[in-house]
N, C-alpha and C positions, 0 to 999 in steps of 0.2 A: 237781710243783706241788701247793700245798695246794689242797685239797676248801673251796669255801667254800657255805654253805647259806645260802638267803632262805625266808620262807615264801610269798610271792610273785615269781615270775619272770617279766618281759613279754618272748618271744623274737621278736625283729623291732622296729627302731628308726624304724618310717617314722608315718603320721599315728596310725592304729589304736592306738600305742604309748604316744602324747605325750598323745592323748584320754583312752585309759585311765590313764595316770597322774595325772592332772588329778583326773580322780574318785575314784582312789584318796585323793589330797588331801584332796580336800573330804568324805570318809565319814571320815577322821582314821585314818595309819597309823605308826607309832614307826621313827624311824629306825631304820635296817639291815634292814628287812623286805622292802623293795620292791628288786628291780634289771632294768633293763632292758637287753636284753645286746640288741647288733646289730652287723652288720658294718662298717656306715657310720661316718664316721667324726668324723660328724655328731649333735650333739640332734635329736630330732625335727621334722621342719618341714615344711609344706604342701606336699607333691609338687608339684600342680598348675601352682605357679609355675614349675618348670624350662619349661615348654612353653610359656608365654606369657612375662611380666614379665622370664624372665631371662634374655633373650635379646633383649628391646628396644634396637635401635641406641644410644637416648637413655633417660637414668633407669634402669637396667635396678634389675631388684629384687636385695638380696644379703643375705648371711645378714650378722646376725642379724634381720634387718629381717620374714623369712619363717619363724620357727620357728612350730609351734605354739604357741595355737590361733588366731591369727590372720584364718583362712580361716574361721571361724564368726563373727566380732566377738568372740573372748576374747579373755582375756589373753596376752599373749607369752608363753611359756615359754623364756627364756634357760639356759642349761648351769648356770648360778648357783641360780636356782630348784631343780632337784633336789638339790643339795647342800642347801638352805637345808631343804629338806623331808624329807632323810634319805634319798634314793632315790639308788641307785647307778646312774649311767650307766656300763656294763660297753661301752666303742665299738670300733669297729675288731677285734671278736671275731667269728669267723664258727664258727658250733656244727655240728661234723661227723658226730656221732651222738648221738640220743636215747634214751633206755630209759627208756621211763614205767611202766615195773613198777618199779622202782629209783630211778623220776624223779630221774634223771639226765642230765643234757646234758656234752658235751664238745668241747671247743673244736678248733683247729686245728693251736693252739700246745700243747696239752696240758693244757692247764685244764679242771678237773671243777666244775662247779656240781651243786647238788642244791635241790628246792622242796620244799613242799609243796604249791602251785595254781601250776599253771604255765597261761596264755595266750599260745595262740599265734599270730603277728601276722605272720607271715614275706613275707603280699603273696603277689604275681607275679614271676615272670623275665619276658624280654622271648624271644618266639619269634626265633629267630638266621636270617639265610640258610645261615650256616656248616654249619646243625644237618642241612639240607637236601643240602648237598657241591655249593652253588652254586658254578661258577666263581670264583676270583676274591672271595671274598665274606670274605676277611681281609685284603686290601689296605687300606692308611691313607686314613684319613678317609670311611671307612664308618663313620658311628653312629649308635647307638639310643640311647635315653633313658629311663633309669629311676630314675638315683640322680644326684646333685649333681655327682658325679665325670663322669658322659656329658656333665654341661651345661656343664664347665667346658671338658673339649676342647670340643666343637663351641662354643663361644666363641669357645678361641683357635684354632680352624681357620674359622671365619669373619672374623677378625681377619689372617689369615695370608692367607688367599683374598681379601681384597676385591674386591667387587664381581663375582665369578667366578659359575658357573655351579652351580647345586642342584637335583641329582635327587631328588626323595620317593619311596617307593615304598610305597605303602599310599596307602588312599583313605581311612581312617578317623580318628578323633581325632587320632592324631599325624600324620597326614599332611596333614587341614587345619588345625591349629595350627601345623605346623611351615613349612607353605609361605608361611600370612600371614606369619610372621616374619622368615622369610628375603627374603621379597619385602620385606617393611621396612627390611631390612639391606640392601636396592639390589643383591641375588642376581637371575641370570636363575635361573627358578623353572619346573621342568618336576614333574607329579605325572603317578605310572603306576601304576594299576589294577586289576586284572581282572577288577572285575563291570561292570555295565551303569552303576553310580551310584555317588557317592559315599555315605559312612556309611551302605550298605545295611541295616546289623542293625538301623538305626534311622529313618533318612529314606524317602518314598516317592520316587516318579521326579519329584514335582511340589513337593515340598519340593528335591529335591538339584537339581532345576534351576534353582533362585535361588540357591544357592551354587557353584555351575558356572561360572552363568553370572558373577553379582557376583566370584568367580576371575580368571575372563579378563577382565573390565575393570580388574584389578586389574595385570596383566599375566601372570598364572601361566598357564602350559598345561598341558595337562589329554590324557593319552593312557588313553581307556580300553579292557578286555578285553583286558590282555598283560599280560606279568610277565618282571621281571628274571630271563635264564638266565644271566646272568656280567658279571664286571669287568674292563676292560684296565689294568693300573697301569703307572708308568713305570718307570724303575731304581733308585728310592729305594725301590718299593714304594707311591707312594701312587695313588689310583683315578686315571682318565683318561677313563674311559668307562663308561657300564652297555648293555650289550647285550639287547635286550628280544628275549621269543619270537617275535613279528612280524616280525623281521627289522631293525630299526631300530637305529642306534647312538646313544646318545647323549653327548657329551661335560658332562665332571662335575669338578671341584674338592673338590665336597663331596656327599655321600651321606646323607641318613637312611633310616632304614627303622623301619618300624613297620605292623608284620603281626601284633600282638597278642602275648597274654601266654600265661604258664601259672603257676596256682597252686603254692607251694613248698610241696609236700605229700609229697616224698622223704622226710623222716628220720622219717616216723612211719609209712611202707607197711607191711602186715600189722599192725600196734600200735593200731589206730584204726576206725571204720567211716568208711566213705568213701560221697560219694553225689554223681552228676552232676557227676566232676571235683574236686570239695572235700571237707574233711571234713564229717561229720553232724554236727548239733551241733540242739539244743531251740529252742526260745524264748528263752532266756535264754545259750545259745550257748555248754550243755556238753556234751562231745560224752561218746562211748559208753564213755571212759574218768572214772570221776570223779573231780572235782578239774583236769582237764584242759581249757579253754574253747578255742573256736577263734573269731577275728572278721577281719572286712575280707572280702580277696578270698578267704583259704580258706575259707571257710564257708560250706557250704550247709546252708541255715537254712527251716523252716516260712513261706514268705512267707502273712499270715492272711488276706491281703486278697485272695485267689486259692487259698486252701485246697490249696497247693502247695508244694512245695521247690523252693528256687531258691539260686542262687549268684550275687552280686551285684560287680562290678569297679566299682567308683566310690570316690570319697571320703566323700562323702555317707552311703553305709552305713557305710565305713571308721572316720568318727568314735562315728556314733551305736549301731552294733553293739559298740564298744570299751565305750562308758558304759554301754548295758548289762551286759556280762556282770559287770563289777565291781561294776553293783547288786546284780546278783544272785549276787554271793560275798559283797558285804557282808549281803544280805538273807537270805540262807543261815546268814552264822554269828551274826544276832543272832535269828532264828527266827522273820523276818518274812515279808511274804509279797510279790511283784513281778506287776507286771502284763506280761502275754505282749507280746514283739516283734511292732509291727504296721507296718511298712516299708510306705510309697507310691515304688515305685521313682523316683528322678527323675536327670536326668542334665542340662549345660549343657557348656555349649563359649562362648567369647571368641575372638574371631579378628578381626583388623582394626577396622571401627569395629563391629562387628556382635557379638550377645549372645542367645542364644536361651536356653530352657528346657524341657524336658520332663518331662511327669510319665504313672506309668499303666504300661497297657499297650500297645503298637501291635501291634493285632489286632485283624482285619474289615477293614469297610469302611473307608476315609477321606472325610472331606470338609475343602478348602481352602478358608482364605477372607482376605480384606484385599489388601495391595499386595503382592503378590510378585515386582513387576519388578526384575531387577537392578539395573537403572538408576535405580530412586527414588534421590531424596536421603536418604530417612527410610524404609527398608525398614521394614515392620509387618504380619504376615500370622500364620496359623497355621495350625492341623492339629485335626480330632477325630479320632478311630478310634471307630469305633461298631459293638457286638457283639450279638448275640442282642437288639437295641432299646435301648442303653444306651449311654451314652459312658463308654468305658473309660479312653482318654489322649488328653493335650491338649498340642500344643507350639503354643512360641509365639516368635516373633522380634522384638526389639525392645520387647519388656513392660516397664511400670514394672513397681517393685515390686508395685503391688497389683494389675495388671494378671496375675502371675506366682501372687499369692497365690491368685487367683479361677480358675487353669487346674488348680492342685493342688487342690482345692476340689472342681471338676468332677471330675478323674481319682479324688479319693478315694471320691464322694457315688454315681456312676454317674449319674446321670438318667436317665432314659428321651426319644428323641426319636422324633417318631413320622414327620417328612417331614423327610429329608437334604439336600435343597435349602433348606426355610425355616432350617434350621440353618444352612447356606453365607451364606444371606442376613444372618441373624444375629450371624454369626461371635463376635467377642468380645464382642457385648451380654448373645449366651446365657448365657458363666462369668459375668460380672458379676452377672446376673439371678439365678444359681443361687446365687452368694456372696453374694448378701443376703438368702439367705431363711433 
């Protein structure tokens, strides 16, 4: 197969991809320079939607309707759009070794590409039960979801199962996104555990007990502190049951699972410096190869606002860590100069009629405050974390927009509060108060 060269190569076609091309766009680049190679089989488009919207009984969201940029209020980026802009969508190519002394990538099928600035976009895998030698944990209609292909089976095995029975097994993002949905799909809906709370990395015991609770009036159950040791399938091979370490069976149709990710940072080990899991990479998100940028979930990157390195799994970084690093190749090769990455980590979830937000740090103390009954009509409550006298992070449920503007605000500004009660008592008047000054 011929060697075909770009002088730019985006390797990974999920959001991080469709962002940075976008920018590429708009700094002005001559057809045939730009190609972005991925294995999907797909243009780039807003992950996020597989776990909520596309999976909706009714309306459900579909492509083209979710490509990038979408999920920011841009423009859609349809498959047409790269053509019109001279950028080669290289799809359904999956790159099985790289040599960045040679910057060369090489495919599956046997195609050699060569750059000159290669960015790399590759994401996460999804952590497997299989990877573990769980029982049982390759039987049909066991999924995870990461790319378009996961959401399409668990569609048509949702479609095939009506109304049957869904085990979740994770407590975290995909396992409360995935249980409202299938409870919306008229699934009986069991979630299984093994911390003390759900979205531990990020909820306290008094945040996760409004979504616990608002769960089971939802009708989902909730088994926490056990984990799936195996699956019974029938004679087709597909699940029947998941077998939890407590001893408990339970009967299952359909399966997800989501126990988190791991960054795809295989075809560059020993080639790269690495740091906390991801690659290293500046401010501007080059790493210790030059010419070589890393963004999204591989990248761990200077966070400035905590004078640390950190490695960030969201969208939210996914797009904005993409636009920069292209400012700063484009601001590199006109011999300008770019202002350093200053990220306020923030993170949301959607799940049933419910909408929260987070921004910050969650570290220290907490203080809660507003309606946190499950049972309101109009859930509206929130969260500080307050460290060495300061409010560090701010979540919040049920915020308007500017309600959500005033909690990023606080998590950016710090304030100082000097009595944790008068702040309880305050709750959201405090951000307000701080967002008008």
């Amino acid at each position: 197969m011929a060697e075909k060269h770009f002088k730019y190569v985006i390797l990974g076609g999920g959001v991080a991809a469709g962002y940075a091309a976008r920018e590429f766009a708009k700094h002005g680049i001559n057809p045939g320079e730009l190609a972005i190679i991925s294995k999907e089989a797909v243009a780039p488009y807003e992950r996020p939607a597989l776990s909520k919207a596309y999976l909706f009984p009714q309306g459900a969201a579909r492509l083209p309707g979710f490509h990038v940029c979408v999920g920011s209020g841009g423009e859609r980026l349809l498959p047409e759009w790269y053509s019109e802009k001279g950028i080669e969508l290289i799809l359904s190519t999956e790159i099985v070794k790289a040599d960045l002394n040679s910057k060369t990538l090489s495919s599956a099928a046997g195609a050699t590409f060569t750059y000159d600035i290669l960015i790399i976009s590759t994401g996460s895998s999804v952590i497997r039960l299989s990877d573990f030698g769980v029982q049982g944990a390759d039987s049909n209609n066991i999924f995870y979801l990461r790319e378009i292909e996961d959401a399409d089976n668990l569609v048509a095995a949702i479609q095939a199962k009506k109304d049957g029975k869904a085990v979740i097994v994770g407590g975290g993002y995909i396992g409360l996104e995935l249980s409202a949905v299938l409870r919306m799909n008229n699934f009986d809906v069991t979630m299984v555990y093994p911390e003390p709370w759900c979205m531990p990395r990020l909820f306290t015991a008094g945040i996760a007990a409004f979504y616990e609770g608002y769960y089971a009036n939802k009708g989902v159950k909730i088994i926490k502190g056990t984990v799936a040791v195996g699956f019974d399938s029938d004679a087709k091979g597909d699940v029947t049951a998941v077998k939890l370490k407590d001893g408990r069976v339970l009967d299952a149709d359909i399966v997800v699972v989501g126990v988190g990710g791991r960054p795809l940072t295989t075809l560059f080990k020993g080639q790269i410096a690495e740091e906390k899991g991801g690659i290293k990479t500046d401010s501007f998100f080059e790493t210790s190869v030059p010419g070589v940028y890393a963004v999204g979930d591989v990248a761990t990157f200077p966070m400035k606002i905590y004078n640390d390195m950190r490695r960030v799994e969201h969208v939210d970084h996914a797009r904005k860590s993409a636009e920069q690093a292209v400012k700063a190749i484009k601001a590199s090769e006109e011999g300008k100069t770019l202002e350093e990455y200053d990220y306020l980590p923030y993170f949301y979830s959607r799940a049933f009629d419910l909408s929260w937000q987070f921004y910050g740090e969650n570290v220290g103390d907490t203080v809660l405050f507003g309606d946190s009954d499950p049972a309101s009509a109009k859930p509206h409550f929130g969260s500080y974390w307050i460290k060495d006298g300061k409010v560090v992070g701010a979540f919040l449920e049920g915020g308007s927009p500017d309600e959500n503007k005033a909690i990023a605000k606080v998590a950016r500004h710090q304030p100082a509060v000097a009595n944790s009660e008068e702040l309880a008592k305050e709750g959201l008047q405090f951000a307000s108060k701080i967002s008008s000054l």
